[in-house]
Backbone bond lengths (Angstrom), bond angles and torsions (degrees), N, CA, C in turn:
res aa  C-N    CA-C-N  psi(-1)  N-CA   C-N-CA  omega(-1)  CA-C   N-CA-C  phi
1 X - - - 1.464 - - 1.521 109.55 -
2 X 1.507 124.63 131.49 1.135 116.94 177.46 1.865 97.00 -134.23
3 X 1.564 103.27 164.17 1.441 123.56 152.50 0.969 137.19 -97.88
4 X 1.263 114.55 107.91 1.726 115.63 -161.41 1.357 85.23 -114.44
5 X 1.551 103.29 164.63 1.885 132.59 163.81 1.574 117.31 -168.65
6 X 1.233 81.13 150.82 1.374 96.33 -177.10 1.758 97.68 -141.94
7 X 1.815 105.08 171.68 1.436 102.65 -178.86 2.026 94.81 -152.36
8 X 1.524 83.08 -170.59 1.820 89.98 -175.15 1.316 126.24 49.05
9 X 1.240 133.45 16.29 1.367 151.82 -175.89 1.316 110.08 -25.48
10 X 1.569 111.29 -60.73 1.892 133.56 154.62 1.314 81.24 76.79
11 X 1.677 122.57 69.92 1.705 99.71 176.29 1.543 108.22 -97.21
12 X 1.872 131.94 31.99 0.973 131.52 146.10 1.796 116.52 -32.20
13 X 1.917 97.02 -30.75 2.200 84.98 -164.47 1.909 85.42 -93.80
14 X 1.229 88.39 159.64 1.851 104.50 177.21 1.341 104.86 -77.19
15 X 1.506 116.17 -12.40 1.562 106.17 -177.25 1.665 104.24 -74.20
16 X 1.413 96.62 -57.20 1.420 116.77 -173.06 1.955 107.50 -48.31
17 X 1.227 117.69 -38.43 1.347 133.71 -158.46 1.672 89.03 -75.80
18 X 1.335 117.44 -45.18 1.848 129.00 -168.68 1.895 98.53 -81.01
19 X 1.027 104.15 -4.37 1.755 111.14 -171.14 1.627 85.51 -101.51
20 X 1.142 122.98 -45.55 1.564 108.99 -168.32 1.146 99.37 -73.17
21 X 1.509 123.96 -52.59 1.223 134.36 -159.99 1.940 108.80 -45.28
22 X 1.468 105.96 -44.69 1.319 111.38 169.09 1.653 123.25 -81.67
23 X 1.031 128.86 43.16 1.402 134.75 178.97 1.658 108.10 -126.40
24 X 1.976 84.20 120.63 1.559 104.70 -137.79 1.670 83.92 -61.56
25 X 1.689 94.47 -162.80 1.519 119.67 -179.27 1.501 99.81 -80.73
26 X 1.678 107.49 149.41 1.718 123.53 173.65 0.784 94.11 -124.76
27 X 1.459 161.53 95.61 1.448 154.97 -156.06 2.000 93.27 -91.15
28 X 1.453 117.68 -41.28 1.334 125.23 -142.05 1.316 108.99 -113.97
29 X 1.246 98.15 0.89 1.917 117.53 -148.91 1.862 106.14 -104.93
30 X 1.129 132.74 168.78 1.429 133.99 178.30 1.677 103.93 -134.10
31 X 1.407 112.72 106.23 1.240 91.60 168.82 1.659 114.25 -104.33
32 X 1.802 102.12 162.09 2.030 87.83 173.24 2.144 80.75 -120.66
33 X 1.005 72.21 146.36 1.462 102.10 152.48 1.454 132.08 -112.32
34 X 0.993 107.50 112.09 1.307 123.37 -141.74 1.780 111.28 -114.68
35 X 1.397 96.70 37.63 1.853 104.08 158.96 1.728 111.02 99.10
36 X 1.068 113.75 140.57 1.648 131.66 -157.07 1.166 101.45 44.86
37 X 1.008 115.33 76.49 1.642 131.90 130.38 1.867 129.54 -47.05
38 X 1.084 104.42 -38.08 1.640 123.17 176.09 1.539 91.59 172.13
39 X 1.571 98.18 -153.04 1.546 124.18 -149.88 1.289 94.48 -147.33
40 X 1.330 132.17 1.10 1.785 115.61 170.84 1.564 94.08 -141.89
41 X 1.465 122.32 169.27 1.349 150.69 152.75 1.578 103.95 -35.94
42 X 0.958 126.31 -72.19 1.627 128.53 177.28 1.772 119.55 -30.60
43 X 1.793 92.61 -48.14 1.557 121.26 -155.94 1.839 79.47 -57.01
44 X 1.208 85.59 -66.33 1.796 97.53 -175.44 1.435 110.23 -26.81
45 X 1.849 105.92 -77.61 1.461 100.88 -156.89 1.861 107.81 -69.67
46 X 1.311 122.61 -18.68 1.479 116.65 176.87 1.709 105.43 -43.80
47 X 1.921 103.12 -48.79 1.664 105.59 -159.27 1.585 102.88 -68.58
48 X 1.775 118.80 -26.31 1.182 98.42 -174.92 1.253 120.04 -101.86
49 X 1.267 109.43 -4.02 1.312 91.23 161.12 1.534 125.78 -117.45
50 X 1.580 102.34 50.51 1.590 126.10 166.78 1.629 91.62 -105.59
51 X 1.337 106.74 -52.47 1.458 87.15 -175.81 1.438 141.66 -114.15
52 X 1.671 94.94 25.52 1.807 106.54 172.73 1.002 101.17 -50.83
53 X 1.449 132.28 -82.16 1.116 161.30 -154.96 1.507 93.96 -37.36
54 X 0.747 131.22 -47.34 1.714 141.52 -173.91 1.871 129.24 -69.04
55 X 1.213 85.80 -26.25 1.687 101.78 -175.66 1.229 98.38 -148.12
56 X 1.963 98.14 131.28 1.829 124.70 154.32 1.302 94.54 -1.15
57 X 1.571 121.20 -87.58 1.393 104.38 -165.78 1.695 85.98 -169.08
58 X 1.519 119.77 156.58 1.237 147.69 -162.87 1.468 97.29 -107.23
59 X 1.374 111.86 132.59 1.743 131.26 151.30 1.454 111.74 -130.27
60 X 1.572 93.79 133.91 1.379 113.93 -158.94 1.843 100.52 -120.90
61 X 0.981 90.47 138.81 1.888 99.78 170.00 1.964 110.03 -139.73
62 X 1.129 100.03 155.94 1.834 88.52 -159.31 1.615 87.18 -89.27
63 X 1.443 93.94 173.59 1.482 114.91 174.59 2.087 99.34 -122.35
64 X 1.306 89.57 165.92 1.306 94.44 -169.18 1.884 106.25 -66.92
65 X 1.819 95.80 -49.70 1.857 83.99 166.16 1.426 127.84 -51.06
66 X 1.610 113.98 -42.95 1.622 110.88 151.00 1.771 125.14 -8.44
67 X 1.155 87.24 -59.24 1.733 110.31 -159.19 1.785 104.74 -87.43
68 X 1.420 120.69 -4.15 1.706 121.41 -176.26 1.447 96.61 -82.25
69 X 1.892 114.20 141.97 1.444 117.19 142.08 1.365 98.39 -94.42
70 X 1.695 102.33 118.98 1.185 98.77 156.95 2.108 118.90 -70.89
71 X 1.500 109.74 -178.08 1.477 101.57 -175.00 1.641 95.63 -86.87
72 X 1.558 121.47 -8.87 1.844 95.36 -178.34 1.334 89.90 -117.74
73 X 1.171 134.25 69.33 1.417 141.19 176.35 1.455 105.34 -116.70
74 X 1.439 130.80 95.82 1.364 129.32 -166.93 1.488 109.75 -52.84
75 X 1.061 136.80 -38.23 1.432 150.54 159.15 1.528 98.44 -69.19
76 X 1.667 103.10 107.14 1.323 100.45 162.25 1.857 124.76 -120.40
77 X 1.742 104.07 51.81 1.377 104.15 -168.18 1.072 108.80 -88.47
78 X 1.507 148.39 119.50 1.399 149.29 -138.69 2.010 108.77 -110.56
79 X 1.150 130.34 -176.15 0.641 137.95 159.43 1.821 128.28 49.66
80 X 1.355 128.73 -116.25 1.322 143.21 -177.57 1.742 98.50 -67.46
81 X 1.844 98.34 -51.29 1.239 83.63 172.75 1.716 144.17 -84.55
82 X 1.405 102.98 -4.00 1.191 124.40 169.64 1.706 110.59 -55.43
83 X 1.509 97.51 -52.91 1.435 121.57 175.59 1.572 110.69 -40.46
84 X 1.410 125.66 -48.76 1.026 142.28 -132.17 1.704 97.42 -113.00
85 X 1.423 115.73 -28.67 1.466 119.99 151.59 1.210 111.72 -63.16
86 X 0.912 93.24 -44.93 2.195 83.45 -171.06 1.844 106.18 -71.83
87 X 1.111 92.50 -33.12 1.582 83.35 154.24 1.344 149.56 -59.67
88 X 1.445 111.41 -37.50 1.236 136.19 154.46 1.435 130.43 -42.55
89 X 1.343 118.05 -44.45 1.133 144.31 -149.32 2.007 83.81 -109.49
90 X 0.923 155.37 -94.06 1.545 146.93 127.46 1.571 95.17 39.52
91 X 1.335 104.17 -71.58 1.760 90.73 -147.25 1.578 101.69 -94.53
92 X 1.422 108.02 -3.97 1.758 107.05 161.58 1.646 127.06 -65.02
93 X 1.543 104.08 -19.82 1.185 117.30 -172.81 1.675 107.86 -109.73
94 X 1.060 67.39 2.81 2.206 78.51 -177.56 1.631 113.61 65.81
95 X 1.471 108.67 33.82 1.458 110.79 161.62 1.687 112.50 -85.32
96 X 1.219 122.55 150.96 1.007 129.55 -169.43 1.494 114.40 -108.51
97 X 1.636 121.75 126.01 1.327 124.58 -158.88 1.409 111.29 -140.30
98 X 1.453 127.97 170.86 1.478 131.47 -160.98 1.965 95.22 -42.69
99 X 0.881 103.88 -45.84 1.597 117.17 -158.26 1.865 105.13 -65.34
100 X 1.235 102.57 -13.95 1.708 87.32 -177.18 1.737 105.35 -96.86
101 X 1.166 112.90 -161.88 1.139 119.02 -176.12 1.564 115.54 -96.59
102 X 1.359 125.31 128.20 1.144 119.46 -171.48 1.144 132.26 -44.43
103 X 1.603 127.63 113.63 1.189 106.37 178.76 1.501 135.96 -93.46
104 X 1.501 125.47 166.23 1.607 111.09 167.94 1.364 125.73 -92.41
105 X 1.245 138.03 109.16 1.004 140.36 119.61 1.819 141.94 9.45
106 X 0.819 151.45 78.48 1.298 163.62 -154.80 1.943 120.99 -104.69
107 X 0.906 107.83 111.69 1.679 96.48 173.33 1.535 104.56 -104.26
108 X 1.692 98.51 165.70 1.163 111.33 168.09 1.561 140.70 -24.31
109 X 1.409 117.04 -38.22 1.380 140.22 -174.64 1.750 106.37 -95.83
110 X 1.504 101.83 -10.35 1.777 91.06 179.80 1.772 114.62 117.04
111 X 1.786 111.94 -23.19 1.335 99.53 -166.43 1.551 90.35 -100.55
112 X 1.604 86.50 161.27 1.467 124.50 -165.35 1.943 103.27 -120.07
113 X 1.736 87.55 124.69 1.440 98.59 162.39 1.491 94.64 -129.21
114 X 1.742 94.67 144.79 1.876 107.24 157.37 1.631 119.22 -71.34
115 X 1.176 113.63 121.43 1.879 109.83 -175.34 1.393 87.90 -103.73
116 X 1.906 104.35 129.91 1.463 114.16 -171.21 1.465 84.87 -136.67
117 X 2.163 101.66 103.04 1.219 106.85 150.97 1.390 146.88 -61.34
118 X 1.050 151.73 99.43 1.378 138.75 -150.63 1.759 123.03 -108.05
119 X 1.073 101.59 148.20 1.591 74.06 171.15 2.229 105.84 -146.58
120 X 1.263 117.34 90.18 1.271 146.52 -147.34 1.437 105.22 -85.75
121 X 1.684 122.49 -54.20 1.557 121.57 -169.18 1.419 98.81 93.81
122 X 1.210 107.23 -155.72 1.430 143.06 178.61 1.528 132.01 -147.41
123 X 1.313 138.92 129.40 1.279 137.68 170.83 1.633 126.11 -106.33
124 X 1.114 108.82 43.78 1.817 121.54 -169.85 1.433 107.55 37.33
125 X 1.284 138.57 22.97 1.306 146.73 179.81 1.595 125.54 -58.95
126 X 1.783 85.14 -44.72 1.560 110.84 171.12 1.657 104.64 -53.68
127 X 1.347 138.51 94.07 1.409 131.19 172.55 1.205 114.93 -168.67
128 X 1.550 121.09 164.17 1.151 121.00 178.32 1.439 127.64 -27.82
129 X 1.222 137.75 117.80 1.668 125.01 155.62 0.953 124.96 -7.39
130 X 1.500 155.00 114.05 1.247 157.24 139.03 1.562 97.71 95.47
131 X 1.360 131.94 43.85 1.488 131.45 151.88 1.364 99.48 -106.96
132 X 1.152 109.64 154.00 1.652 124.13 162.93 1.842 108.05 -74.11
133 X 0.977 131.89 -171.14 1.402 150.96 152.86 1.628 124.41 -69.94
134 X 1.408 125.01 -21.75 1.026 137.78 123.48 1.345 136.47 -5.22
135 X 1.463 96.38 -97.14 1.555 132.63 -178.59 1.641 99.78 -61.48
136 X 1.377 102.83 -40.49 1.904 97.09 177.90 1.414 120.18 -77.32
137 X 1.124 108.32 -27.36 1.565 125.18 171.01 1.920 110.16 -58.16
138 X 1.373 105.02 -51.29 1.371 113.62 -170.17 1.736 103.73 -83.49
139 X 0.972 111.14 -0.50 1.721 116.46 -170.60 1.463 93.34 -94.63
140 X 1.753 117.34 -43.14 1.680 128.82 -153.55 1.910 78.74 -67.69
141 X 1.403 101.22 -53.57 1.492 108.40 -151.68 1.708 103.12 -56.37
142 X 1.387 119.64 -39.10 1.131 111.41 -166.61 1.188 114.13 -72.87
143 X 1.467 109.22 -32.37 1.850 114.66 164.42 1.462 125.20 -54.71
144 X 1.199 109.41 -4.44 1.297 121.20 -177.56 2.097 113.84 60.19
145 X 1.950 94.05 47.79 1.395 92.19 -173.47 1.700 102.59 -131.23
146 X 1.179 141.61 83.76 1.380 158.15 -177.84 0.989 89.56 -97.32
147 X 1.770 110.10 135.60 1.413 118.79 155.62 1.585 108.91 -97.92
148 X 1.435 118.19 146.19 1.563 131.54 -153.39 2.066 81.75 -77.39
149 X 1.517 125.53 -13.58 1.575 95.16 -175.42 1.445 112.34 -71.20
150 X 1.609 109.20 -1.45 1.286 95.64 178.59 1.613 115.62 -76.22
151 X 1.116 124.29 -21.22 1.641 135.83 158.20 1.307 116.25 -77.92
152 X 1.294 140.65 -26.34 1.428 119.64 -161.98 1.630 90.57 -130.82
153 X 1.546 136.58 -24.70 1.811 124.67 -144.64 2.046 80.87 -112.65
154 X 1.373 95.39 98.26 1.575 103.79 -163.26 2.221 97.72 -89.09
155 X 1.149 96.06 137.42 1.741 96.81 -165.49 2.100 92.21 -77.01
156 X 1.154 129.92 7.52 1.692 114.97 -159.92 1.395 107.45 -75.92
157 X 1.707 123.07 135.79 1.152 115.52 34.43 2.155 99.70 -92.29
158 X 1.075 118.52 16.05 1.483 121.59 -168.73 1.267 114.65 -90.19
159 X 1.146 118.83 132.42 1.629 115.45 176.78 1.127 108.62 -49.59
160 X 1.412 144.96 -64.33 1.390 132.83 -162.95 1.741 93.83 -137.42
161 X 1.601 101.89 159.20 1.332 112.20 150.04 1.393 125.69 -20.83
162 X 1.392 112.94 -73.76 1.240 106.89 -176.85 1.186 129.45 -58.76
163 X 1.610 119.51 -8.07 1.237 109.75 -179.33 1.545 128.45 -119.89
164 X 1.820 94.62 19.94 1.152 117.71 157.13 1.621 116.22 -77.30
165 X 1.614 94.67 -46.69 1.793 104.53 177.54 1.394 106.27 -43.53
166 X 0.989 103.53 -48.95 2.088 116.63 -177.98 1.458 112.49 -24.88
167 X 1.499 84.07 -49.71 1.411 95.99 -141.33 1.182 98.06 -93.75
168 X 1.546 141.74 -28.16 1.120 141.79 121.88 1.480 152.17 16.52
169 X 1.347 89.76 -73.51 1.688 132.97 165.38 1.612 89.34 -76.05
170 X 1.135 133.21 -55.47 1.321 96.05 -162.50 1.832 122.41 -89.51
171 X 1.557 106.06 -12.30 1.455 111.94 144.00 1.408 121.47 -40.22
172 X 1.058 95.04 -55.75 1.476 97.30 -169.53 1.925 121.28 -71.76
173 X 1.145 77.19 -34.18 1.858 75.20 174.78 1.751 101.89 -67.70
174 X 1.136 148.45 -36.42 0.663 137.33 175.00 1.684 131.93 -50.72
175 X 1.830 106.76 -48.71 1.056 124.79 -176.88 1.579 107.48 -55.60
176 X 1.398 101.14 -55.50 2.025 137.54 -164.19 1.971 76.32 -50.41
177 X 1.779 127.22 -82.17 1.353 122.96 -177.85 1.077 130.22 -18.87
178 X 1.762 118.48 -47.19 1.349 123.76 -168.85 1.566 108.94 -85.17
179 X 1.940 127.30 -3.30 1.239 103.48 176.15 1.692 106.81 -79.42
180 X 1.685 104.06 147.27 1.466 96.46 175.46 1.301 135.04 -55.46
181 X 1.413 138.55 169.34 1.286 135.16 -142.40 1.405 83.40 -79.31
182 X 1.704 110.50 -78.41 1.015 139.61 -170.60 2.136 108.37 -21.68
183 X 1.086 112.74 8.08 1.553 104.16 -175.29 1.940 99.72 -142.19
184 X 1.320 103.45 121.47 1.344 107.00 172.28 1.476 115.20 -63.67
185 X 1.653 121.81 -179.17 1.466 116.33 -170.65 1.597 87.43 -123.61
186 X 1.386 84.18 177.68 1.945 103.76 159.70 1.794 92.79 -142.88
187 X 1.309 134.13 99.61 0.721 103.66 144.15 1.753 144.10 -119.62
188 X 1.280 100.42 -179.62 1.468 122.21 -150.53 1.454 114.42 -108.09
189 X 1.288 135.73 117.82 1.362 146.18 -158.04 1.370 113.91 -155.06
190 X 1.403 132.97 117.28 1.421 120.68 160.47 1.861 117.94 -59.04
191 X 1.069 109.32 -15.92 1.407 121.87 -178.16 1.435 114.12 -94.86
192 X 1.603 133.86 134.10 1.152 116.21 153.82 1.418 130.74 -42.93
193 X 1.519 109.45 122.03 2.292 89.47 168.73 1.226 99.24 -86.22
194 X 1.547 140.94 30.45 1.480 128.48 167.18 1.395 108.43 -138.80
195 X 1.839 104.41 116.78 1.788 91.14 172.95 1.447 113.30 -70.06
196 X 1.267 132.04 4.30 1.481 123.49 171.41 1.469 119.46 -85.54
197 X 1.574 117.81 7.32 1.373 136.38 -177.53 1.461 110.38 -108.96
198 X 0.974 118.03 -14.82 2.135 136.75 175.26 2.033 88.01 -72.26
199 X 0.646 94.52 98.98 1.708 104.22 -173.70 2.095 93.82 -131.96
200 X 1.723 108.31 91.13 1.226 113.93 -163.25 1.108 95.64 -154.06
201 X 1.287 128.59 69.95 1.883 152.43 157.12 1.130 101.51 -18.71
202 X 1.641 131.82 -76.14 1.277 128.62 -169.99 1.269 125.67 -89.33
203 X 1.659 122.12 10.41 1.178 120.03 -165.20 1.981 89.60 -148.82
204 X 1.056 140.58 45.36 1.520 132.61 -172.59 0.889 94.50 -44.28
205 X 1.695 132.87 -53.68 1.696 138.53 -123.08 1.817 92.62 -76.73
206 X 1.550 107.00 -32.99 1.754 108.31 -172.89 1.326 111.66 -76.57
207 X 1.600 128.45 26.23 1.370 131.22 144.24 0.955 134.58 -56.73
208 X 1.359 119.98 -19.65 1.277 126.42 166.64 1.042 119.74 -78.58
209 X 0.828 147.56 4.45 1.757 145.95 -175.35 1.759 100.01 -135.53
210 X 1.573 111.82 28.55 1.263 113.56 -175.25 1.609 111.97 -118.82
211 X 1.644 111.73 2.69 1.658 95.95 -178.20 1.488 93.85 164.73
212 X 1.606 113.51 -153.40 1.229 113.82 174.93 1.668 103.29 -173.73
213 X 1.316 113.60 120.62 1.248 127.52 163.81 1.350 133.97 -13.82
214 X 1.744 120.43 -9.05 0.885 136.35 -167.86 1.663 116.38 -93.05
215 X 1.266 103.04 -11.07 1.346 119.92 -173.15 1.444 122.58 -119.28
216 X 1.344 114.86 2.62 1.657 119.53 -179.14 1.053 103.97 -66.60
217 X 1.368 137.59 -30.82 1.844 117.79 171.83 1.138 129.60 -95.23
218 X 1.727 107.25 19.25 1.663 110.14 -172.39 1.276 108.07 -88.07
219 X 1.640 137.32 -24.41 1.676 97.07 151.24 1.380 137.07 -72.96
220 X 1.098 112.44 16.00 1.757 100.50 157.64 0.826 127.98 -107.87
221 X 1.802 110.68 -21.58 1.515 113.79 171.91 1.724 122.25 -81.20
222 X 1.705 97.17 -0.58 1.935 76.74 -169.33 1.515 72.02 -131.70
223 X 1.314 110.78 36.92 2.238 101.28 166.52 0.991 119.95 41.76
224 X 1.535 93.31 58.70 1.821 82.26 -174.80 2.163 99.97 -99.90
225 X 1.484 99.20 156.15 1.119 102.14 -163.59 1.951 101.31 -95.22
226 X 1.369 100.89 -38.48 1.562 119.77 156.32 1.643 123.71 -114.26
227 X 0.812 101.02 166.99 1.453 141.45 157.17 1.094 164.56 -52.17
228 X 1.438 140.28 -13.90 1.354 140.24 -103.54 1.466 111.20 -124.41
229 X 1.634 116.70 115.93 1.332 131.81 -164.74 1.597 104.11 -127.26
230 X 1.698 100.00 172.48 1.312 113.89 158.16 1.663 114.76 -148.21
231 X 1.120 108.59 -134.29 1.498 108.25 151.29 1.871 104.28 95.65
232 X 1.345 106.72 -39.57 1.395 103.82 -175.71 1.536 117.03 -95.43
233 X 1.043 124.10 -20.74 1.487 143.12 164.13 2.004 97.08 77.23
234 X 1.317 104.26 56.61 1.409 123.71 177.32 1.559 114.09 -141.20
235 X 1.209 116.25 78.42 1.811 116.10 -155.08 1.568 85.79 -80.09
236 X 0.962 102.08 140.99 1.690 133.04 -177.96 1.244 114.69 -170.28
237 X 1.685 101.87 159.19 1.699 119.53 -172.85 1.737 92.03 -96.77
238 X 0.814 154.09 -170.03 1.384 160.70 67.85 1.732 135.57 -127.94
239 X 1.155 98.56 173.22 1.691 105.80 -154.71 1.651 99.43 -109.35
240 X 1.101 101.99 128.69 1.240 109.08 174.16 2.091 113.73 -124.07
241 X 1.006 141.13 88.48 1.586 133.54 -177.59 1.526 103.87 59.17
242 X 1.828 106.81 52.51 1.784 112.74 -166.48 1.113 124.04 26.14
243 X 1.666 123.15 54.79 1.016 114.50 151.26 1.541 95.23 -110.91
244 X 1.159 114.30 153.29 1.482 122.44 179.81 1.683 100.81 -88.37
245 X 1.563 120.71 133.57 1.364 114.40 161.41 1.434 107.19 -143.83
246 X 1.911 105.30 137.02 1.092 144.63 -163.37 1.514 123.55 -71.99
247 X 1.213 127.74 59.04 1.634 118.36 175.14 1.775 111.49 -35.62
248 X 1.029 148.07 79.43 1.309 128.71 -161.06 2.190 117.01 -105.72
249 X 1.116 93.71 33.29 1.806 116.46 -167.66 1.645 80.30 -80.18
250 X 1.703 96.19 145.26 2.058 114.49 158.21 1.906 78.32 -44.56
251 X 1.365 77.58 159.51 1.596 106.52 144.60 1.972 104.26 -169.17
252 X 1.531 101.91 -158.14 1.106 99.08 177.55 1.951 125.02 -127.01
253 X 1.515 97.79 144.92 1.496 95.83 -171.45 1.424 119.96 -39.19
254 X 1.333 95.40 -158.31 2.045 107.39 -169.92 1.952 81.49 -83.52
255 X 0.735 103.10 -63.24 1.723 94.40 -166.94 1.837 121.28 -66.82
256 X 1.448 97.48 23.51 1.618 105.45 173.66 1.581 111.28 81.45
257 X 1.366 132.59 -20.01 1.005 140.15 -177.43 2.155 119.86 -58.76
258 X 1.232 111.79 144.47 1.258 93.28 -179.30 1.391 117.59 -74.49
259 X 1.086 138.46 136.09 1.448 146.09 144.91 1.335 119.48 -43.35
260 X 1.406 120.87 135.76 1.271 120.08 171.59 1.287 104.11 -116.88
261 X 1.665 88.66 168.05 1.686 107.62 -165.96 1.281 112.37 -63.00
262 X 1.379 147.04 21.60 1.127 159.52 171.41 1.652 127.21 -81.69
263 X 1.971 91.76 -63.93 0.881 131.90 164.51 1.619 137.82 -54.75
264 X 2.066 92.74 -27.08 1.775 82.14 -169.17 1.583 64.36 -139.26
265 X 1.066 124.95 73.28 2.302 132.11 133.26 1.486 84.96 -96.78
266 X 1.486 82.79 115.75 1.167 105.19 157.35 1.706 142.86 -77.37
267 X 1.342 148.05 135.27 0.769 120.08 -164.16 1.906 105.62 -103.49
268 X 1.550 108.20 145.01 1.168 105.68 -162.79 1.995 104.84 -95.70
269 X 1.201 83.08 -54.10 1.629 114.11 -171.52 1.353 111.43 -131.82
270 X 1.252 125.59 122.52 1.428 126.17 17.40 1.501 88.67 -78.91
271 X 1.334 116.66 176.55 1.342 120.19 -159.63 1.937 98.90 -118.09
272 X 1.416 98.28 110.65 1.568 123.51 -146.69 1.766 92.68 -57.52
């Protein structure tokens, strides 16, 4: 039995949609999907129910494209409640999402980790040293680097983004406390929980729309044994105070070519 994930799927393109479509059977296997899945309600339920059928069982955490009304999106319910469809639609198919109860996980040999899907946002936190939100905002803009959630990933019923993340984060610390000591985590985020993991050469300024400060010590405090992100579309391993954490986004092979979703499920656990 293994845990695989992958993220950013974006099966809006027909290539990408014919790439999932061919990703063989896991009869034994758990995959999470781990955020941008597409950009509408549909995008969603096509991927899961292409690939229930295929894997033990699916955990899902949203991605911020997840979370956009676009303007020709016949469904235009925004925000918390947008959120709360894609939830719906998840737990009809018996995928498992921030909202259920954590489940355990089991390998071959007997040990048990808790997999704690999450789903957190961002609070522009991720930014230069000693700028305000402001000054980082007007720096992104002059680079000519806006992320589109500021048009489409709508914060309602919350005044702003950030104070959805809040509110979020502070669910969640609660939940993350009550698993028992005695059981390590994996957890699961479309967002980095570390701005030292936003590793974006040509684009720094889009750190801000990458996480929130609120979470840089949650693998040590909730034991987590992994990791598991997307969001930057830069799949990488890295180590943070030995915990291993998972970039798990497509990207592309050694010869520049795209990878398909086949190809880059990652494996989480047992830890290859």
């Amino acid at each position: 039995m293994k845990l695989l994930a992958v993220s950013d799927l974006h099966v809006a393109s027909a290539a990408t949609r014919d790439a999932v479509a061919a990703i063989p059977p896991h009869p034994d296997d758990w995959l999470i999907l781990a955020g941008d899945i597409g950009e509408t309600i549909p995008h969603l339920e096509w991927t899961l129910r292409t690939l229930r059928p295929r894997f033990r069982q699916l955990v899902w955490v949203p991605g911020n494209h997840d979370l956009w009304t676009l303007p020709s999106d016949p469904n235009q319910v925004r925000g918390e409640g947008r959120y709360r469809q894609l939830v719906d639609v998840c737990q009809a198919l018996g995928v498992l999402t921030p909202e259920d109860p954590y489940p355990e996980w089991t390998d071959g040999d007997g040990r048990s980790v808790v997999l704690a899907p999450l789903f957190l946002l961002y609070d522009y936190t991720f930014r230069p040293a000693g700028s305000t939100k402001a000054e980082a905002l007007d720096a992104a803009v002059n680079a000519g680097v806006v992320c589109t959630d500021e048009f489409l990933l709508h914060p309602d019923p919350y005044p702003t983004r950030e104070a959805w993340c809040q509110t979020r984060v502070d669910q969640t610390v609660q939940r993350l406390a009550a698993i028992p000591e005695r059981y390590p985590t994996v957890l699961i985020s479309h967002f980095p929980l570390r701005q030292d993991l936003v590793f974006l050469p040509r684009i720094p300024q889009f750190s801000l729309w990458c996480g929130t400060k609120l979470t840089e010590d949650w693998h040590q405090r909730f034991r987590a044994q992994a990791v598991v992100y997307g969001h930057l579309h830069i799949p990488r391993t890295s180590w943070r105070h030995e915990v291993r954490f998972e970039e798990v986004s497509l990207g592309n092979g050694p010869d520049g070519t795209r990878l398909t979703p086949a190809e880059r499920l990652r494996q989480v656990l047992p830890f290859p």
